[in-house]
C-alpha positions in Angstrom: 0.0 0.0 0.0 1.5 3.4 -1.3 2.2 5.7 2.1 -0.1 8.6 0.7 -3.2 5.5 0.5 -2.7 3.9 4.1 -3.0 8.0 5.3 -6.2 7.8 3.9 -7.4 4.4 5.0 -5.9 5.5 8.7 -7.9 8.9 8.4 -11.5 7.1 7.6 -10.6 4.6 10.3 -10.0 7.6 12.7 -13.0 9.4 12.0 -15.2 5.8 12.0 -13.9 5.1 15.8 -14.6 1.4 14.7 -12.6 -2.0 14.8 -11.2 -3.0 11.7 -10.0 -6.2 10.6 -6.2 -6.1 9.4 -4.6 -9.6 7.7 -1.3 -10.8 8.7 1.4 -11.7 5.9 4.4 -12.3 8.3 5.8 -14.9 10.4 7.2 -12.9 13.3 4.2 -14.0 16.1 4.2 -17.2 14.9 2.7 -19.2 16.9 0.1 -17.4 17.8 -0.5 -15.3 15.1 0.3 -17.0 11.9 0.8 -15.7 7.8 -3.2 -15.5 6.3 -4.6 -14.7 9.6 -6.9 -11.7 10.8 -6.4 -9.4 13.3 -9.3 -7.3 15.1 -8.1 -4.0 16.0 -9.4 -1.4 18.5 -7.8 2.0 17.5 -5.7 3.9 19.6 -3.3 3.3 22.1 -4.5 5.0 25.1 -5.8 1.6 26.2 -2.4 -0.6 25.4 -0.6 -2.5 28.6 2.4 -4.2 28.3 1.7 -8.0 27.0 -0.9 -6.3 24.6 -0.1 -7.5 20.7 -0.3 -4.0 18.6 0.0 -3.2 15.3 2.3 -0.1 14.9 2.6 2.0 11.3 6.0 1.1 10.7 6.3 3.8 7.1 4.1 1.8 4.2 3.9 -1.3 6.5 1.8 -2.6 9.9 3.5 -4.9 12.2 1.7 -6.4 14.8 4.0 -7.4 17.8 4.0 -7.6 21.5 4.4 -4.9 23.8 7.6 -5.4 26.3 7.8 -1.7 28.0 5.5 1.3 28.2 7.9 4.6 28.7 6.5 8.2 29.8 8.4 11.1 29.8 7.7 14.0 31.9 5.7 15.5 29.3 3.1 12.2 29.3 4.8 10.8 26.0 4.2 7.3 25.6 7.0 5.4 24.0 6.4 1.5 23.0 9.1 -1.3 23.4 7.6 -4.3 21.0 9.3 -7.5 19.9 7.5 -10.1 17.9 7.0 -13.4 19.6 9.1 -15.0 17.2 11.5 -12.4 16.2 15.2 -12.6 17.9 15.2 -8.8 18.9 13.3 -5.7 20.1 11.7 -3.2 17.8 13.1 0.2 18.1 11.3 1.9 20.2 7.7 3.4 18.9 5.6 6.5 19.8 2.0 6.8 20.5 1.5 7.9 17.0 3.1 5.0 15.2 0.6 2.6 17.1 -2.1 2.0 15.1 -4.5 -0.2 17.8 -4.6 -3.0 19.9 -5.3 -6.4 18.4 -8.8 -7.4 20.1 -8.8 -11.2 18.6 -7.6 -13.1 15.8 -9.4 -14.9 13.1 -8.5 -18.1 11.1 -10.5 -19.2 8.6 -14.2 -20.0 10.5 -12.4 -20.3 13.8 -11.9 -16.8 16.5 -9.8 -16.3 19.3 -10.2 -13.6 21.7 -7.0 -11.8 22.8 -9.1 -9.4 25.1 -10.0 -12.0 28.5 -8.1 -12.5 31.5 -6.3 -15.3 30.4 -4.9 -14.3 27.5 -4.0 -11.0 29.0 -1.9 -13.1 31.4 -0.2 -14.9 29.0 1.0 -12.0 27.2 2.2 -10.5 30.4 3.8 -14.0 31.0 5.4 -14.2 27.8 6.5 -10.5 28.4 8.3 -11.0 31.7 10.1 -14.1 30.4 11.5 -12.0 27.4 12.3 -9.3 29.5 14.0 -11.6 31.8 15.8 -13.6 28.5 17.2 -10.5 27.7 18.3 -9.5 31.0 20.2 -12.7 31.8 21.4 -12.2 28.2 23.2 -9.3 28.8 24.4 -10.3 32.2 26.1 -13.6 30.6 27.7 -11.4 28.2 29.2 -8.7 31.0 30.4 -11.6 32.8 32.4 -13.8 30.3 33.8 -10.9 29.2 35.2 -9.9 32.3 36.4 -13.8 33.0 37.8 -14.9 29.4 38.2 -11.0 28.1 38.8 -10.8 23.9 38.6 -14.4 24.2 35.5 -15.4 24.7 35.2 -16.6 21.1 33.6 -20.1 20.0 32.6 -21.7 23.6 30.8 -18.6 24.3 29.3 -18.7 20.8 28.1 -22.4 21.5 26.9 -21.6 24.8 25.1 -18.4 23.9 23.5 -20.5 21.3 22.2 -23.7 23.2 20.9 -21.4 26.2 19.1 -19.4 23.7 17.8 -22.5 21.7 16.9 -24.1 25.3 14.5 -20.9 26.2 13.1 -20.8 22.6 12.4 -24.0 22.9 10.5 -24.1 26.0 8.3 -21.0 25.1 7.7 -22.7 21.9 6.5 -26.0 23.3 4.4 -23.4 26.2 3.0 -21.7 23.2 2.0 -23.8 20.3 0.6 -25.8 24.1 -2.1 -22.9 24.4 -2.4 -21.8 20.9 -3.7 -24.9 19.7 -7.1 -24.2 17.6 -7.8 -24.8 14.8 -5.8 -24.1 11.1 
């Protein structure tokens, strides 16, 4: 979609105040929000916590992702840390204005699932706090071998950095495609 058309389709969705149903093409959710789906989307962002998927107006694009942190500034600015549940980094960080909504529920083929009760809202803040923690222990891992083996950390820190991470993908891929299991 040319930038000056999604303007347009973002100022009659403004003015409507409705939800709008936006479809997915990529694979950074996966698994719970897969390539073909639909997403429902209440506009705005006033109403966004962290765990929340959004779809943010990323130039000519929408990405849909998960929201790690919520930053104010002194002058009540929001900015938005996101990282797509599949995705092997965080977004830069987003303003209010680049978030187009929160995703209410998706829809594949006949079948709807509704991101907006209690326990999906606890799962996104579940799978937030264990990113947030990934990333934390991440960075801690790094500090440390670096001050133990200095420059030469090199391939045994490469392997180990790389069977932690596949370890903790692999457990919040089992705990996910666990509780996203509906139907194709």
């Amino acid at each position: 979609m040319q930038k000056s058309s999604l303007d347009a389709v973002f100022n009659l969705w403004s003015r409507a105040g409705a939800l709008h149903r936006i479809p997915i093409t990529g694979t950074s959710m996966l698994p719970l929000i897969r390539k073909g789906d639909h997403v429902l989307v209440a506009h705005g962002s006033d109403e966004v916590r962290r765990g929340d998927v959004v779809v943010i107006r990323h130039g000519d694009k929408l990405i849909a992702h998960r929201v790690l942190r919520i930053c104010t500034d002194v002058k009540s600015h929001r900015t938005f840390i996101t990282k797509g549940d599949n995705a092997p980094q965080c977004d830069p960080p987003w303003s209010s204005s680049e978030i187009v909504g929160r995703v209410l529920s998706i829809s594949r083929g006949e079948e709807e699932l509704s991101l907006d009760t209690p326990f999906w809202r606890a799962l996104g803040g579940l799978i937030t706090c264990s990113t947030l923690v990934w990333i934390k222990l991440s960075g801690l891992r790094r500090k440390t071998r670096q001050k133990l083996l200095g420059s030469h950390c090199g391939y045994v820190a490469a392997l180990q950095r790389r069977g932690l991470h596949a370890c903790v993908f692999s457990v919040r891929k089992i705990l996910l495609v666990t509780l996203c299991r509906w139907k194709s």
